[in-house]
N, C-alpha and C positions, 0 to 999 in steps of 0.2 A: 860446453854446450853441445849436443848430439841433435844431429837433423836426420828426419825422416820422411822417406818419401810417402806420399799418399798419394790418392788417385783423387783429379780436381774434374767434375763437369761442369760447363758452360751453355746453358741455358737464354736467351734471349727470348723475351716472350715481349710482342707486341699488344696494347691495348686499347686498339681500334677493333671494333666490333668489322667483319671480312663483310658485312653486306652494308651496312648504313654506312663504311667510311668515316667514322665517328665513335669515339670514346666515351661510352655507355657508364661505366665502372670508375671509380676516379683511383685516381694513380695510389693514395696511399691506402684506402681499401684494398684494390688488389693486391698491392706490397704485403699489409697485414696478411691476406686469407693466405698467398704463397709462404708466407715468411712459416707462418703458420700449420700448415701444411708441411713443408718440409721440417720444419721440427717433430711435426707428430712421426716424421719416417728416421726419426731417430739418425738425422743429418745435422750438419752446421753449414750455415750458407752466410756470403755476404751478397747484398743486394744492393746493384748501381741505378741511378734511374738515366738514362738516354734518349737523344732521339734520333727515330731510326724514320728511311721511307722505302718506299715500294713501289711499283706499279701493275699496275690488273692489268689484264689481259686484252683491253682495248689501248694501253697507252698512258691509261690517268694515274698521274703521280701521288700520292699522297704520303704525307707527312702524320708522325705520329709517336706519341712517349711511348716507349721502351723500359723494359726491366732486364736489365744484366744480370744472372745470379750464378755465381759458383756456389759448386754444392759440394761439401768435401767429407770424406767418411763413408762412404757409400759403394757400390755394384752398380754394374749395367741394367739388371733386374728392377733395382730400387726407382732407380732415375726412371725408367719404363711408365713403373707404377706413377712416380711422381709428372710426366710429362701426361699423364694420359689423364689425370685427376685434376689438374692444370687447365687441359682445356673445356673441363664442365664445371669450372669456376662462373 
């Protein structure tokens, strides 16, 4: 068996809309359109679902589902392109 190294990014993308504090988009639709998307950039990804929280800038916590994705096969460029396409989903 021969192992080879690749280059692996890690993406975490939150899918709470930043102003309503609330999940607009439902988890497996986003999942599709990213999934989606990174295959069109000629990538392989696996994608985890999470949950991640944060707090704003006054203090208020919020909780909310998360996507994990490694994206593997790719450049710094590609991922660029993909983090930037990501968020006009």
């Amino acid at each position: 068996m021969k192992f080879e190294n690749i280059e692996c990014y890690k993406l975490t993308v939150g899918l709470n809309d930043k102003d309503l504090y609330a999940q607009i988009v439902g988890t497996n639709d986003a999942e599709n359109q990213i999934r989606n998307l990174i295959v069109k950039n000629d990538c392989g990804c696996t994608i985890s679902h999470s949950i991640g929280a944060w707090a704003d800038e006054f203090g208020n916590v919020t909780k909310e589902v998360s996507l994990v994705i490694e994206v593997n096969g790719t450049d710094d460029f590609t991922i660029e392109n993909i983090c930037d396409e990501i968020k006009v989903l």
